[in-house]
C-alpha positions in Angstrom: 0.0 0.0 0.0 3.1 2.1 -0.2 1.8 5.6 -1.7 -1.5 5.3 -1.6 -4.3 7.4 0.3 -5.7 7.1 3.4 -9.3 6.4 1.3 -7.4 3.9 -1.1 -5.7 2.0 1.9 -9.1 1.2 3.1 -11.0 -0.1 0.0 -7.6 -2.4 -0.4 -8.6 -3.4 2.9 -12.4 -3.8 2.3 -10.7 -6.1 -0.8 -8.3 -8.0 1.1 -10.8 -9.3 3.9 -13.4 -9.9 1.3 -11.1 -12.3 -0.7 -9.8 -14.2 2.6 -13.4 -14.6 3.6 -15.3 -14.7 0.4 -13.1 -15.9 -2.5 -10.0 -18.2 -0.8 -12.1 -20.6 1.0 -13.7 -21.5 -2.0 -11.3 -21.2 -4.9 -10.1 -24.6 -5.0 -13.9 -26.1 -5.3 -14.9 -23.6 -7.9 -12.1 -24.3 -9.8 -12.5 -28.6 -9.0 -16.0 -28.4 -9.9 -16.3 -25.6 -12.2 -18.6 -23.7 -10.3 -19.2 -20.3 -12.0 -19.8 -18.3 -8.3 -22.4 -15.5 -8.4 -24.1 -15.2 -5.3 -19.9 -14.0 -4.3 -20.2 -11.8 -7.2 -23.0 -10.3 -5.9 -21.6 -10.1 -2.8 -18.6 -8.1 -4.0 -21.0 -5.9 -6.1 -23.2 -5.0 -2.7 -19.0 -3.5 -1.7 -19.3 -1.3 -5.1 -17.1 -3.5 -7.1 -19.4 -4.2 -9.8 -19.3 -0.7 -11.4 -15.7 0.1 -9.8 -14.9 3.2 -12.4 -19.0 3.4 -13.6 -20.1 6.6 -12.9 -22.2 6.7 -10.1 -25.7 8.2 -11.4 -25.8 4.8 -12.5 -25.2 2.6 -9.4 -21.3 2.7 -10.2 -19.0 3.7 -7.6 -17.3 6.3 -10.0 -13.4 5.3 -8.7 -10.2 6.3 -10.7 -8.4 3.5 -12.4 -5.4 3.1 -9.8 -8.0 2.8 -7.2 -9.5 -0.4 -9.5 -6.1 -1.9 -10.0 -5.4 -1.8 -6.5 -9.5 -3.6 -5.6 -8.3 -6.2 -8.4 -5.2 -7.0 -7.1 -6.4 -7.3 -3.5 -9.5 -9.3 -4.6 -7.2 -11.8 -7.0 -5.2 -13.0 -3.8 -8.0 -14.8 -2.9 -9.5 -16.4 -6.2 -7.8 -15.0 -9.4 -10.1 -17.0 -11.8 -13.4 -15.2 -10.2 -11.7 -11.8 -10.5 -10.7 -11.7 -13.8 -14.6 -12.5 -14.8 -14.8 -9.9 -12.8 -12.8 -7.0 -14.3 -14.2 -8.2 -17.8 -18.0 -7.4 -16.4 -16.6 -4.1 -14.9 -15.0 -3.2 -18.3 -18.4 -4.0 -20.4 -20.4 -2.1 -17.8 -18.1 1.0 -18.1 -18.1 0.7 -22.1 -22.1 1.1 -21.9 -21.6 3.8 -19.3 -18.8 5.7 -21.5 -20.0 5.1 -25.3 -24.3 4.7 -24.5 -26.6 7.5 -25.0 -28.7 8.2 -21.1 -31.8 5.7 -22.4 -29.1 2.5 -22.8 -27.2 4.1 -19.7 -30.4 4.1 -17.5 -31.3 0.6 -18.7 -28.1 -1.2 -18.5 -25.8 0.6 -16.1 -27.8 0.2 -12.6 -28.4 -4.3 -12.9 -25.0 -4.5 -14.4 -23.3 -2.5 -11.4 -25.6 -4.5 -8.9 -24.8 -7.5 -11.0 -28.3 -8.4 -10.4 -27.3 -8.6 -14.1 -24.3 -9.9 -15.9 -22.3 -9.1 -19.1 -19.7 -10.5 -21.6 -17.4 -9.2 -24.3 -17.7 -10.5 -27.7 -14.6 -9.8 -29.4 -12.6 -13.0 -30.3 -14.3 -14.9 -33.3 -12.5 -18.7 -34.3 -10.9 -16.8 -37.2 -9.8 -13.6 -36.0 -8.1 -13.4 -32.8 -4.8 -10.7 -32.7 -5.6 -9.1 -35.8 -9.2 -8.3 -34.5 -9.9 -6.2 -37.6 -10.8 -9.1 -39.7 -14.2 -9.9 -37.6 -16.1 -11.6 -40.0 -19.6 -11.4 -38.1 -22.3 -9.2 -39.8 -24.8 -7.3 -38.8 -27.1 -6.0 -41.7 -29.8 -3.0 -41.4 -33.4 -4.1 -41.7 -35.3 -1.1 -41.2 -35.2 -0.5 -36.9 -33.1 -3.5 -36.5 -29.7 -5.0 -37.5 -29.7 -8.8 -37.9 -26.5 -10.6 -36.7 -25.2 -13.3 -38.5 -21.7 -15.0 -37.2 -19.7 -16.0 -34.0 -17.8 -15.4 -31.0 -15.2 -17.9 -29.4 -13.6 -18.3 -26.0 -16.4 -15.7 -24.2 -15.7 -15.6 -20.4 -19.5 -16.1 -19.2 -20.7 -17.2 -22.4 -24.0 -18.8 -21.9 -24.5 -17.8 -18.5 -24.5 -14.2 -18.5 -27.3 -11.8 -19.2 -26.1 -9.1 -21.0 -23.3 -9.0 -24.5 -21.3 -6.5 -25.8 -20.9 -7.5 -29.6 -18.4 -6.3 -31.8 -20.1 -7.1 -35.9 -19.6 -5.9 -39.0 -22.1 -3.1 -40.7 -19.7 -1.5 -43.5 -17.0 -2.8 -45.5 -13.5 -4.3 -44.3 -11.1 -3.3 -41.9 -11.3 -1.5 -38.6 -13.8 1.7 -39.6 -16.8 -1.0 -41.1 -17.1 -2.3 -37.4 -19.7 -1.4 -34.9 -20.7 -1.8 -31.2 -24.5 -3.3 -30.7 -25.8 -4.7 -26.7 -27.6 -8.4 -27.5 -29.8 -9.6 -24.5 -30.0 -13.6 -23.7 -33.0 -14.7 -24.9 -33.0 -12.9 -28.2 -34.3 -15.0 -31.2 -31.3 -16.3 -32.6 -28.5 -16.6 -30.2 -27.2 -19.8 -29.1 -23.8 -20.7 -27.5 -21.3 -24.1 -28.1 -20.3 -26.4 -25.1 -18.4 -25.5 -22.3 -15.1 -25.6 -23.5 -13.1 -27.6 -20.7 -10.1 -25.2 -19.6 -6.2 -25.5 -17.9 -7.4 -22.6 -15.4 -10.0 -19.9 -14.9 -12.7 -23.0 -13.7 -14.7 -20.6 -12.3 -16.2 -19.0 -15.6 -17.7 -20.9 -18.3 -16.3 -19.9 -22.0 -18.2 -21.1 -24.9 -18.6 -19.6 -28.1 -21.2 -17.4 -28.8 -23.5 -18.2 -32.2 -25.6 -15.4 -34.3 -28.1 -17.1 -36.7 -30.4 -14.2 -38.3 -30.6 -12.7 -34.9 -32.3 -9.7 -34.5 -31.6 -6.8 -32.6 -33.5 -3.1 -32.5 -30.8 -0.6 -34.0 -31.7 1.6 -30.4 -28.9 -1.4 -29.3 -26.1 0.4 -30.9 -23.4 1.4 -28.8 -21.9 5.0 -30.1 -22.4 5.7 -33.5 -22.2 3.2 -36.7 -18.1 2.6 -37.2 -17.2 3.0 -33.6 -17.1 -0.3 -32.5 -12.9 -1.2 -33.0 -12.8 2.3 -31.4 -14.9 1.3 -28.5 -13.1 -2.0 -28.2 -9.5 -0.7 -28.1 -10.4 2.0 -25.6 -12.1 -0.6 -23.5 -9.2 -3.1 -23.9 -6.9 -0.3 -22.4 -8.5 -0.3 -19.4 -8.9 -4.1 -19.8 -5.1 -4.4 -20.1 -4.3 -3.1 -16.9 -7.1 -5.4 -15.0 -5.9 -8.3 -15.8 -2.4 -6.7 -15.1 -3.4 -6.4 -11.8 -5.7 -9.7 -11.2 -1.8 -11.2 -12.0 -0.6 -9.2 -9.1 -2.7 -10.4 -6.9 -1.9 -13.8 -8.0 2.1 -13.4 -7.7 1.1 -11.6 -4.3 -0.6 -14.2 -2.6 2.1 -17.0 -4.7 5.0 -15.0 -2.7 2.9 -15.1 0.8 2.3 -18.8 0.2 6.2 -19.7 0.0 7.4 -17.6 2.6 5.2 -19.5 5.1 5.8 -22.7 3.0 10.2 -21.8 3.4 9.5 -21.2 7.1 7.9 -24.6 8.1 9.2 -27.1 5.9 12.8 -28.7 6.9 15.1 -30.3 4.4 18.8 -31.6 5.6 17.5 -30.8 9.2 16.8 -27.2 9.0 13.8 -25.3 7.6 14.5 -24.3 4.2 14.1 -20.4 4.8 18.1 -21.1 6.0 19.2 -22.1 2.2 20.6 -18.9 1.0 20.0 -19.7 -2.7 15.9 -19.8 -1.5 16.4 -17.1 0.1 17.8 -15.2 -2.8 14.9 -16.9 -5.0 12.3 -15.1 -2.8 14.3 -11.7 -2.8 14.1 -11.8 -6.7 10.3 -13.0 -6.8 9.5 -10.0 -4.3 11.4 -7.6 -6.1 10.1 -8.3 -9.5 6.3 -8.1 -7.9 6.9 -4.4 -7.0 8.4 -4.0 -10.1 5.4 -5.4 -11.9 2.9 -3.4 -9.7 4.5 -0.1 -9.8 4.5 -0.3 -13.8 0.9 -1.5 -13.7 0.0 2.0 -11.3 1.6 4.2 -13.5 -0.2 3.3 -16.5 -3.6 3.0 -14.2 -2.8 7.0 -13.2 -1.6 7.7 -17.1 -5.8 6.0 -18.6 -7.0 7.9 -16.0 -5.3 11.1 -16.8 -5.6 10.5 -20.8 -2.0 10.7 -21.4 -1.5 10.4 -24.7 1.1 7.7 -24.3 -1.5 5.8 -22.1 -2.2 3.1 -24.1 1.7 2.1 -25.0 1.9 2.5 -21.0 -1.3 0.1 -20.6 0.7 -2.4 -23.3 3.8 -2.4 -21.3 2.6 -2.7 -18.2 0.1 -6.1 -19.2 3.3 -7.4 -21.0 5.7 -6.8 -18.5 3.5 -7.8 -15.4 1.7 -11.1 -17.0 5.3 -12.1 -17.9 7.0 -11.3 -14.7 3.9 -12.4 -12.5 3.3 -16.1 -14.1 6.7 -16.6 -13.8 6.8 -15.5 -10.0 4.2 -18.0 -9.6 5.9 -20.6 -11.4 8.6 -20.2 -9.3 6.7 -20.2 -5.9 5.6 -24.1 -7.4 9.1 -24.9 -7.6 10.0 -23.8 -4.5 7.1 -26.0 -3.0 8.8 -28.9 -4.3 6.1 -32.3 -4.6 3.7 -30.2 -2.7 3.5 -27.3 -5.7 2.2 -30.2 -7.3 -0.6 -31.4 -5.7 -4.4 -29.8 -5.6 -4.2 -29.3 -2.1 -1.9 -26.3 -2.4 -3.1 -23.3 -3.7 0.0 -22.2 -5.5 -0.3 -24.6 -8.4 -4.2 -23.1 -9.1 -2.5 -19.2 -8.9 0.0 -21.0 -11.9 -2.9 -22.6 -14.0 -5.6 -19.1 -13.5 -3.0 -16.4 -14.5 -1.0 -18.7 -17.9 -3.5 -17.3 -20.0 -3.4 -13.6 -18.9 -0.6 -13.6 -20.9 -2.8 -14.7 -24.3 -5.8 -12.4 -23.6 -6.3 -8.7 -23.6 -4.0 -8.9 -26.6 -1.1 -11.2 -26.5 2.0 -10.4 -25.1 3.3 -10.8 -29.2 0.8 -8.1 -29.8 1.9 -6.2 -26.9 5.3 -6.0 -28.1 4.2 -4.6 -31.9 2.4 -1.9 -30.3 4.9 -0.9 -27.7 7.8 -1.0 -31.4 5.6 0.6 -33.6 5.0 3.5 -31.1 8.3 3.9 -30.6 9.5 3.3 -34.7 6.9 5.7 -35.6 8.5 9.0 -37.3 
């Protein structure tokens, strides 16, 4: 909590306790028995941290984005895979908040904040994953409505949430033919695949999400027709640094796990938080954490500020800290020996929920070609 505010110390607080009595004693079940957990959702909401940076005439609790990378990291200690869902339901509720005009605001905003209501981002399609420009699904005008046709893979929620943000075609190729429109479950014409079976993040389903002549009233259009890469880049800024920071809280709680782990296990007859070289190892892992988080902040305070270098800052900061965190937690395995191993200890389920932070959000490949061309450019 070095540097923070008084007010920002205690919602870190509020976070902590709530994933040590909330999240932890359940992660390992939800995860075992992929149990997608939202009465604790809900819970977390009824704290403010459904809407975290929503504005507030809306139910949102109108907080900066440093104070939403700090709640994420605090809440990730205790159950990283729940989080994440999280921070992707915060980042479609601020998008409707941000891009809707007052009547999609006013309808929207105040379930999703509550998360009486629940959303997902539809991005990804089978065929288009980094190079997001090539969507292929289309939505065509039919007088007051567009009808969808396409669809959607590896959607966090996908089938079980209410509310989703779809990015489709409605002019020609490339980024400026793409638009934003808000599909409701239960429309005529969505469906979703199986539940695709997963290395981590058990505790939210993903399944594609299928458009067959689905129609949806053109009053569902986020921003204006065009807008919708727009919309989804600026959202994936912000979206960048959460999952940044749910691989904090990961690597923070992985770090707390072995120092306890160092103190009481003995090896050779002496508890192994006497070897110097594990002692070195957990120097490095601590130091690197800091590193991660104070690179995260910064680009939290430089969104927030609308620096114009904030999304290079957001890039960085979600390639560096995914990198450095996974492999902080990778190391805290290691350093359990067997035990890392085995279900029974946590560290191994912090390993398996944050490997794919470093494939979503934009790869860390894709990170890197944004961070070069930014600095190539003339």
């Amino acid at each position: 909590s070095a540097g923070l505010t008084e007010e920002q110390k205690e919602f870190q607080k509020v976070a902590f306790d709530f994933a040590a009595k909330e999240l932890a004693p359940h992660m390992a079940e939800w995860d075992e028995k992929e149990i997608f957990p939202v009465e604790a959702m809900r819970k977390a909401a009824q704290l403010g941290f459904g809407g975290i940076y929503v504005k507030p005439d809306v139910g949102g609790s109108g907080l900066s984005r440093l104070d939403t990378s700090i709640i994420f990291e605090a809440l990730s200690t205790g159950c990283t895979s729940t989080t994440a869902y999280l921070s992707i339901h915060n980042m479609c509720a601020w998008m409707i908040d941000t891009f809707g005009n007052e009547e999609q605001r006013q309808k929207f905003c105040p379930s999703l904040c509550s998360m009486e209501k629940l959303a997902s981002y539809c991005l990804t399609e089978p065929g288009s994953g980094s190079d997001a420009a090539s969507l292929l699904t289309t939505a065509k005008r039919k007088g007051d409505t567009y009808v969808l046709n396409g669809s959607k893979a590896f959607i966090s929620g996908g089938g079980d949430t209410d509310v989703y943000v779809v990015m489709c075609r409605t002019g020609g190729p490339g980024p400026r033919g793409i638009s934003c429109v808000l599909l409701e479950k239960g429309t005529p014409g969505l469906s979703f695949g199986k539940k695709e079976k997963k290395v981590g993040w058990n505790s939210q389903p993903t399944r594609a999400v299928i458009f067959e002549d689905c129609v949806v009233p053109v009053g569902n259009l986020l921003g204006a027709e065009g807008q919708g890469f727009n919309i989804a880049m600026k959202g994936l800024n912000g979206g960048r640094i959460n999952i940044a920071s749910c691989s904090l809280g990961a690597a923070h709680a992985s770090v707390l796990l072995t120092q306890e782990h160092l103190r009481v296990r003995k090896q050779f007859g002496e508890p192994l938080a006497n070897n110097q070289y594990l002692q070195f190892k957990l120097a490095e892992m601590a130091t690197r954490l800091v590193a991660a988080r104070l690179m995260v902040r910064n680009a939290a305070r430089a969104l927030q500020e609308g620096q114009e270098d904030a999304p290079v800052l957001c890039s960085m900061a979600k390639l560096f800290a995914t990198d450095e965190c996974f492999a902080i937690c990778n190391q805290a395995l290691q350093m359990h020996g067997g035990y890392g191993y085995l279900k029974d200890y946590a560290v191994q389920q912090f390993v398996r929920d944050i490997r794919v932070h470093q494939i979503l959000e934009g790869t860390n490949e894709v990170m890197r070609m944004i961070v070069a061309r930014s600095l190539l450019q003339e």
